[in-house]
N, CA, C and O of each residue as an XYZ file, in Angstrom:
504
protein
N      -6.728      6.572     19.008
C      -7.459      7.689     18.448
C      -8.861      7.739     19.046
O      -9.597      6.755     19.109
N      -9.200      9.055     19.514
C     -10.237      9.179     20.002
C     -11.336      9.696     18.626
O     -10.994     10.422     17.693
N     -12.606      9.127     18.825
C     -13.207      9.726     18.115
C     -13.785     11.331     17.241
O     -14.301     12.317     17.768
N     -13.510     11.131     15.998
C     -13.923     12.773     15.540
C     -15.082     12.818     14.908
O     -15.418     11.761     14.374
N     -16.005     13.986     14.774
C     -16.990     13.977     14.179
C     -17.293     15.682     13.646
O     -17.311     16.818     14.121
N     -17.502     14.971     12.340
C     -17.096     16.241     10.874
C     -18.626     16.244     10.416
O     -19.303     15.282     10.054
N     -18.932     17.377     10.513
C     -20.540     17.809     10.218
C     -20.460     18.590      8.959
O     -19.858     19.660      8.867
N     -21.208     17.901      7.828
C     -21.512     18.680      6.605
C     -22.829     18.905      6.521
O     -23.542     17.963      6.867
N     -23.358     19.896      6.156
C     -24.618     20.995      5.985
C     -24.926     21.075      4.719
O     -24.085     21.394      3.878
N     -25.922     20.851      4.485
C     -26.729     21.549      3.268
C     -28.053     21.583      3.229
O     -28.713     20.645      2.782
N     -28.553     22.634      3.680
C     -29.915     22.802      3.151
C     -30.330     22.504      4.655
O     -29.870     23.051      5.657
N     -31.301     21.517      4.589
C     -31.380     21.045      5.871
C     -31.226     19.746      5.970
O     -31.871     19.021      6.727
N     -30.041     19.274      4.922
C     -29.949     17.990      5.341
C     -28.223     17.957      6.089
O     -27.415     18.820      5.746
N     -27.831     16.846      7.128
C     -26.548     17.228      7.431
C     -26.367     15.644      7.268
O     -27.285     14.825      7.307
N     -24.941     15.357      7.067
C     -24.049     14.518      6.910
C     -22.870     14.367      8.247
O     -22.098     15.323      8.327
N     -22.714     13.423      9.120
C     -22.126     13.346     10.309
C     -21.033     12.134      9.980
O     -21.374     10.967     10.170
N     -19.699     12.457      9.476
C     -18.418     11.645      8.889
C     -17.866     11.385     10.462
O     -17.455     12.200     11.288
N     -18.009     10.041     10.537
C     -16.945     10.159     12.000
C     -15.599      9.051     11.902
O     -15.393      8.107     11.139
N     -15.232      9.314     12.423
C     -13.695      8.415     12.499
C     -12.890      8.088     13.670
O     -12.960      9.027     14.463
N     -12.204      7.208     14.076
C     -11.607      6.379     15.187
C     -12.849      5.642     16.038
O     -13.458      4.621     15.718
N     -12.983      6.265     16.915
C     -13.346      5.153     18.055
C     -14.993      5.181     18.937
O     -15.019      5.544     20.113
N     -16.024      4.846     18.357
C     -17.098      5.083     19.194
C     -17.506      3.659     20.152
O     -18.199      2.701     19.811
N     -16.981      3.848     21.134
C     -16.680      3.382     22.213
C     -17.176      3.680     23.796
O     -17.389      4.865     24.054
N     -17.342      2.867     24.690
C     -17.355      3.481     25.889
C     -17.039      4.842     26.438
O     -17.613      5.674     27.141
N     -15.918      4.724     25.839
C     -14.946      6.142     26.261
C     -15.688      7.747     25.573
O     -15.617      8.853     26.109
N     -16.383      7.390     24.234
C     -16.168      8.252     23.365
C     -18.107      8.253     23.264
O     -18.573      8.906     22.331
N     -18.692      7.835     23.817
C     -19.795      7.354     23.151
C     -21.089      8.850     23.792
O     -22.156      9.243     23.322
N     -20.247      9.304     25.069
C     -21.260     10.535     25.624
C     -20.984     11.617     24.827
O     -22.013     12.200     24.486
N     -19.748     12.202     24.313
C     -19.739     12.874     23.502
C     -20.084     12.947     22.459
O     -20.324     14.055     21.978
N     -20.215     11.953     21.833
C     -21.028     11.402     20.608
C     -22.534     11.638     20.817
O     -23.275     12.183     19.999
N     -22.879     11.168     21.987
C     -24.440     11.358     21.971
C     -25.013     12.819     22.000
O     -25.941     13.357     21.395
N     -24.163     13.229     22.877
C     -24.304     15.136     22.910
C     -24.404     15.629     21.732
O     -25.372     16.155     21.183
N     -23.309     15.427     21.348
C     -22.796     15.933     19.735
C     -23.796     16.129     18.662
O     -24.025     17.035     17.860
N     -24.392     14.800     18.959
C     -25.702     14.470     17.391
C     -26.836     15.191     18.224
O     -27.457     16.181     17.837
N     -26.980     14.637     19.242
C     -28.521     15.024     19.331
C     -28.741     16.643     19.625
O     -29.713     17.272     20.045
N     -27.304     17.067     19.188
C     -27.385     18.817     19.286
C     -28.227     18.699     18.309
O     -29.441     18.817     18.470
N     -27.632     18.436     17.118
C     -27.863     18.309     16.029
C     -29.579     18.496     15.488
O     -29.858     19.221     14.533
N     -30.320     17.948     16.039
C     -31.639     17.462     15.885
C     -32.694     19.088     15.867
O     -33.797     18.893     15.356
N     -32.623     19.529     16.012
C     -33.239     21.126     15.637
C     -33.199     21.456     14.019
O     -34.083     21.730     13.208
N     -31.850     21.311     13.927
C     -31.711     22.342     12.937
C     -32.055     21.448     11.643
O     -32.305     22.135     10.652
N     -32.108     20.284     11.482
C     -32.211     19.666     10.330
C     -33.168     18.940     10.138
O     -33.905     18.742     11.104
N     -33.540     18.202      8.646
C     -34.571     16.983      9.097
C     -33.903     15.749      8.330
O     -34.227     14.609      8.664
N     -33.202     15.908      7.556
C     -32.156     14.407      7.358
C     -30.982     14.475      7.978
O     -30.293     15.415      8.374
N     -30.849     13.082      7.998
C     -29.157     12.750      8.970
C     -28.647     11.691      7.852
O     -29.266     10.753      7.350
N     -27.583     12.051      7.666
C     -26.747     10.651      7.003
C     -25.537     10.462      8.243
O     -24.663     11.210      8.681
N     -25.893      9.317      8.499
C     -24.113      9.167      9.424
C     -23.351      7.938      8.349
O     -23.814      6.854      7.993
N     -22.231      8.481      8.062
C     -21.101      7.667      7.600
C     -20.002      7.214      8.491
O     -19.442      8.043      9.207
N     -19.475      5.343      8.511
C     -18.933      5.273      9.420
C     -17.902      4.159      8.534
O     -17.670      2.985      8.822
N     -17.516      4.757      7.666
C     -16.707      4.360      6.817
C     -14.714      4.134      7.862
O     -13.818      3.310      8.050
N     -15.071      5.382      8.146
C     -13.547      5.642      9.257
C     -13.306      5.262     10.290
O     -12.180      5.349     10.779
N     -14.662      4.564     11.081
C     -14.996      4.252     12.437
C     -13.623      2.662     12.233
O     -13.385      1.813     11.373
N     -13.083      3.032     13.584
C     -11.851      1.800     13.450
C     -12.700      1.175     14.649
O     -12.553     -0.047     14.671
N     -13.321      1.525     15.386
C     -13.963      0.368     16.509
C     -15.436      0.730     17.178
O     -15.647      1.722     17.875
N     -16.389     -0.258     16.831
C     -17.242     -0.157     17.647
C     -17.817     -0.658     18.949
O     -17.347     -1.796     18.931
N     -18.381     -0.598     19.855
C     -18.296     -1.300     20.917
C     -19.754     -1.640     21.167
O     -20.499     -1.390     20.220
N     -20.237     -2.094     22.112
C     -21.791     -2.458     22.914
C     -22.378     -1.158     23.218
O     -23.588     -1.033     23.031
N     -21.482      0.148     23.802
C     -21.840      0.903     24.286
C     -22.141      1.913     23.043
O     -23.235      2.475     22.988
N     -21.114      2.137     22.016
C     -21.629      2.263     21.143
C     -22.099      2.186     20.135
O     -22.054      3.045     19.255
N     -22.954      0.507     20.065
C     -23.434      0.617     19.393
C     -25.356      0.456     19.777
O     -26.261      0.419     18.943
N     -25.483      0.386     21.359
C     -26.568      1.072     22.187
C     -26.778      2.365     21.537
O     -27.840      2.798     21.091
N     -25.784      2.850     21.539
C     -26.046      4.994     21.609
C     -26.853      5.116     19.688
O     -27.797      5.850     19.393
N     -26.171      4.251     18.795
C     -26.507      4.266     17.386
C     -28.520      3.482     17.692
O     -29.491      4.103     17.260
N     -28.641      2.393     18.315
C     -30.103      2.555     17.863
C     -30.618      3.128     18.725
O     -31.803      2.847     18.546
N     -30.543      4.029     19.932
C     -31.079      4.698     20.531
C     -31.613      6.218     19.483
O     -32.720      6.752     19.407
N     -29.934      6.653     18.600
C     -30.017      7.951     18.101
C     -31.193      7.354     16.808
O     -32.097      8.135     16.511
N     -31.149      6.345     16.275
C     -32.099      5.789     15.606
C     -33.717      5.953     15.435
O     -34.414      6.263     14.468
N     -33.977      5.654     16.625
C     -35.104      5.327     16.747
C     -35.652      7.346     17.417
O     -36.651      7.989     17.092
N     -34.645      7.701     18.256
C     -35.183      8.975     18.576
C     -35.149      9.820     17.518
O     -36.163     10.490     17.328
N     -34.242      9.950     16.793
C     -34.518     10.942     15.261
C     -35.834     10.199     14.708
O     -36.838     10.847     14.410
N     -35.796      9.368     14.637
C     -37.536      8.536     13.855
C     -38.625      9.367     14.544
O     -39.452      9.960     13.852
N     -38.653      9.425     15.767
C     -39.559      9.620     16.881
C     -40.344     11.098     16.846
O     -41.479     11.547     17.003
N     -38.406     11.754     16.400
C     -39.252     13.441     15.806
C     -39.062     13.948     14.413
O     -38.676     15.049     14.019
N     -39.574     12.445     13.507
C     -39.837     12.499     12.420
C     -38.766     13.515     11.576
O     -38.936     14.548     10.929
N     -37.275     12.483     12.001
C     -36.527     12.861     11.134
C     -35.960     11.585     10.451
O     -36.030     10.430     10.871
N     -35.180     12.202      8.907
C     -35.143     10.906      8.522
C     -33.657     10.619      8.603
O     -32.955     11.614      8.424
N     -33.094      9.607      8.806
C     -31.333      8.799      9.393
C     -31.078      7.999      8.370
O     -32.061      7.454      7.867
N     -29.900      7.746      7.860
C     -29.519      6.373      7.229
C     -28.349      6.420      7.830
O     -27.957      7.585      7.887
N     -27.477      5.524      8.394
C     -26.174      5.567      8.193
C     -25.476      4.584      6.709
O     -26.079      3.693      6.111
N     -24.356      4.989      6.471
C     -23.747      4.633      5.336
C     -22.542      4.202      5.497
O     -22.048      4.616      6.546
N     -21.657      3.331      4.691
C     -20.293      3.679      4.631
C     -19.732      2.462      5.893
O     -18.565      2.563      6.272
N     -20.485      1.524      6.394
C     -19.899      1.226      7.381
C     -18.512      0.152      6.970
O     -18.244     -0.788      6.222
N     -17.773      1.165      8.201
C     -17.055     -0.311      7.794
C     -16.435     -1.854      7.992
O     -17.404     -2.609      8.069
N     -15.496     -2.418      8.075
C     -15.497     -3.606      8.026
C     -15.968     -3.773      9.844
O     -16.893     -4.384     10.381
N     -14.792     -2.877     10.430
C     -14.916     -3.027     12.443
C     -16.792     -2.748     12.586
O     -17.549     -3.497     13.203
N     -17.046     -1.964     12.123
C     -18.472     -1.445     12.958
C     -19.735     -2.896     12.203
O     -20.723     -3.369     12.765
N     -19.208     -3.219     10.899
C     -20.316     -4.302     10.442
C     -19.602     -5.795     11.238
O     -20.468     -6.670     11.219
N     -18.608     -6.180     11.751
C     -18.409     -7.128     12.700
C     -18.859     -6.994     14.300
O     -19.012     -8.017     14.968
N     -19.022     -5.929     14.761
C     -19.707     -5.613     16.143
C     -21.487     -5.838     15.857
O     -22.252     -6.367     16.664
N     -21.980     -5.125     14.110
C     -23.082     -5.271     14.161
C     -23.617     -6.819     13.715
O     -24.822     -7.046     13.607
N     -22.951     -7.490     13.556
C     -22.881     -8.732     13.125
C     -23.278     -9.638     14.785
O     -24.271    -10.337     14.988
N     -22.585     -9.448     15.392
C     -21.702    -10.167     16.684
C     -22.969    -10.046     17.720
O     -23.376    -10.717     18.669
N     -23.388     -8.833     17.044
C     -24.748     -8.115     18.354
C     -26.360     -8.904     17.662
O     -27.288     -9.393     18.307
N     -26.204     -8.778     16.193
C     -27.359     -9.157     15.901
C     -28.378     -8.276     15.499
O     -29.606     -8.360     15.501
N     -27.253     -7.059     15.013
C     -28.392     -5.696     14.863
C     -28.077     -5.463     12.979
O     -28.440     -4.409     12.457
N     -27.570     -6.271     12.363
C     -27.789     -5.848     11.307
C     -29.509     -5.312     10.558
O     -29.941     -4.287     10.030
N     -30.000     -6.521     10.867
C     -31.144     -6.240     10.058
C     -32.095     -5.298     10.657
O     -33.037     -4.724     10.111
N     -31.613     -5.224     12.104
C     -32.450     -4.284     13.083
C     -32.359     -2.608     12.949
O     -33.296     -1.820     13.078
N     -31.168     -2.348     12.697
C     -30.405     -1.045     11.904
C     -31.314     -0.905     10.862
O     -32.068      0.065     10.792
N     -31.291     -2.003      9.870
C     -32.273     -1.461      8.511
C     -31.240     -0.924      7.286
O     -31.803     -0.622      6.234
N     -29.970     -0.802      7.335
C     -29.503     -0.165      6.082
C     -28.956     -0.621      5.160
O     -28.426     -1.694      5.448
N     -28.796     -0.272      3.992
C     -28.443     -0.644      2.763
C     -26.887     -1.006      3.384
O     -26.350     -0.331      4.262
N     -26.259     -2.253      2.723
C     -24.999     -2.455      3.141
C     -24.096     -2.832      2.298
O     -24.214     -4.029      2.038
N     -23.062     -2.211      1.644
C     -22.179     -2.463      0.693
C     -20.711     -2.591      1.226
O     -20.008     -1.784      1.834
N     -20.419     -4.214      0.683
C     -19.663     -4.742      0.879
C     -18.565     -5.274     -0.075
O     -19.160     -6.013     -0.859
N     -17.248     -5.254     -0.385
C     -16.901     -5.874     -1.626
C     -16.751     -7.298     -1.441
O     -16.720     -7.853     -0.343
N     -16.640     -7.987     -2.809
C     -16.522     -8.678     -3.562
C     -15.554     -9.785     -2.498
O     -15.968    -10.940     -2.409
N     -14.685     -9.518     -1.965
C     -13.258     -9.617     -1.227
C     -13.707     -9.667     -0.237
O     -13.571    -10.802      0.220
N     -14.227     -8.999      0.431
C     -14.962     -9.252      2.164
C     -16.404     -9.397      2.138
O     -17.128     -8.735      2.882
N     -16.816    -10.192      1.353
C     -18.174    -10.677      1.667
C     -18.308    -12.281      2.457
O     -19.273    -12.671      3.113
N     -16.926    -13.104      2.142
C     -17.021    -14.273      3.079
C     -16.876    -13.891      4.600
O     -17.384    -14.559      5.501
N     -16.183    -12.829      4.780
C     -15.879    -12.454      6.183
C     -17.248    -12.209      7.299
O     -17.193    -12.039      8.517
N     -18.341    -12.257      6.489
C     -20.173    -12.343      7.296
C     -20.591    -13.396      6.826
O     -20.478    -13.997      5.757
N     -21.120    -13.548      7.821
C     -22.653    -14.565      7.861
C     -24.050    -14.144      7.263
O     -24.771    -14.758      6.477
N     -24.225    -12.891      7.876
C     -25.546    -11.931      7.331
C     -25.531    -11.649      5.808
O     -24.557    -11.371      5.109
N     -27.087    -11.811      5.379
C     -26.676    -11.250      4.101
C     -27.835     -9.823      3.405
O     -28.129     -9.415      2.281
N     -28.271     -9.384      5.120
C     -29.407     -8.915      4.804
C     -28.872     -7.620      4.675
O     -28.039     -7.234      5.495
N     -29.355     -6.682      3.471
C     -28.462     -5.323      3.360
C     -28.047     -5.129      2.094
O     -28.053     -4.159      1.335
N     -27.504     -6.811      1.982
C     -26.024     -6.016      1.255
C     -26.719     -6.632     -0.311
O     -27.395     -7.555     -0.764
N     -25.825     -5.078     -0.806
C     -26.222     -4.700     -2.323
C     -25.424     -5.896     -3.506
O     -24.249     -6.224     -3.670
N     -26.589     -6.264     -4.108
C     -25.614     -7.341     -5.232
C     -25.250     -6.707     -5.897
O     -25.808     -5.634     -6.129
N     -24.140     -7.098     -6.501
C     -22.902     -6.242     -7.363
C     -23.038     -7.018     -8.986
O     -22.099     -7.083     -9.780
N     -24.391     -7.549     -9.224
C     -24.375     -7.989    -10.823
C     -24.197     -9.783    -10.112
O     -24.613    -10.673    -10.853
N     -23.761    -10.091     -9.109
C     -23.760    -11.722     -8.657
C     -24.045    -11.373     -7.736
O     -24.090    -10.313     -7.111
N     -24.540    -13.594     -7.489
C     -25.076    -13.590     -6.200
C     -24.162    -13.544     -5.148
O     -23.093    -14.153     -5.112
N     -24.583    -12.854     -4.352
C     -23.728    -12.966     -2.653
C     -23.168    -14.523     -2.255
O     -22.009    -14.897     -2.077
N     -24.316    -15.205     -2.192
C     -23.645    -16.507     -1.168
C     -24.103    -17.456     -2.384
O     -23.911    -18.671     -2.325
């Protein structure tokens, strides 16, 4: 599966749902894609709840789009990540560098090392 990316609107905030593969393969279209994006709005949420693989390449293109939405003082969170994209961000060393809130269950919290992010659920993490 090649990567998809589902744009929700409101107001001027947009929401960018993506799913399968941001990857080498997939990662220029991706970059096109968002940084169309950057006019018309001034929040970004990216959710990557669906993302089945992340790679080096893309996960370059994520703090690049990062730091350049910052740059023209827009505001980004991504959300939702899931288990594949928080093991690449793990592996790379960009958790805490990303910056985002990270919710994890109960059930896959031994599966990291990192514990910076992630939301306590009423207990402690480690």
């Amino acid at each position: 599966m090649n990567l998809a990316i589902e744009i929700e609107e409101f107001d001027k905030n947009c929401t960018v749902n993506l799913s399968g593969k941001l990857n080498i393969y997939s990662v220029k279209e991706f970059y096109e894609s968002v940084t169309s994006l950057l006019p018309s709005y001034n929040n970004f949420q990216f959710n990557f709840s669906k993302v089945e693989e992340l790679d080096a390449s893309g996960a370059q293109a994520l703090l690049y789009i990062k730091k350049h939405f910052k740059s023209k003082n827009r505001k980004i969170q991504f959300t939702g990540h899931s288990i594949s994209v928080l093991k690449t961000m793990e592996v790379l060393g960009l958790v805490a560098i990303f910056g985002d809130k990270i919710h994890i269950s109960k059930e896959n919290v031994g599966m990291f090392q990192f514990s910076y992010g992630m939301k306590k659920l009423g207990h402690t993490i480690r």
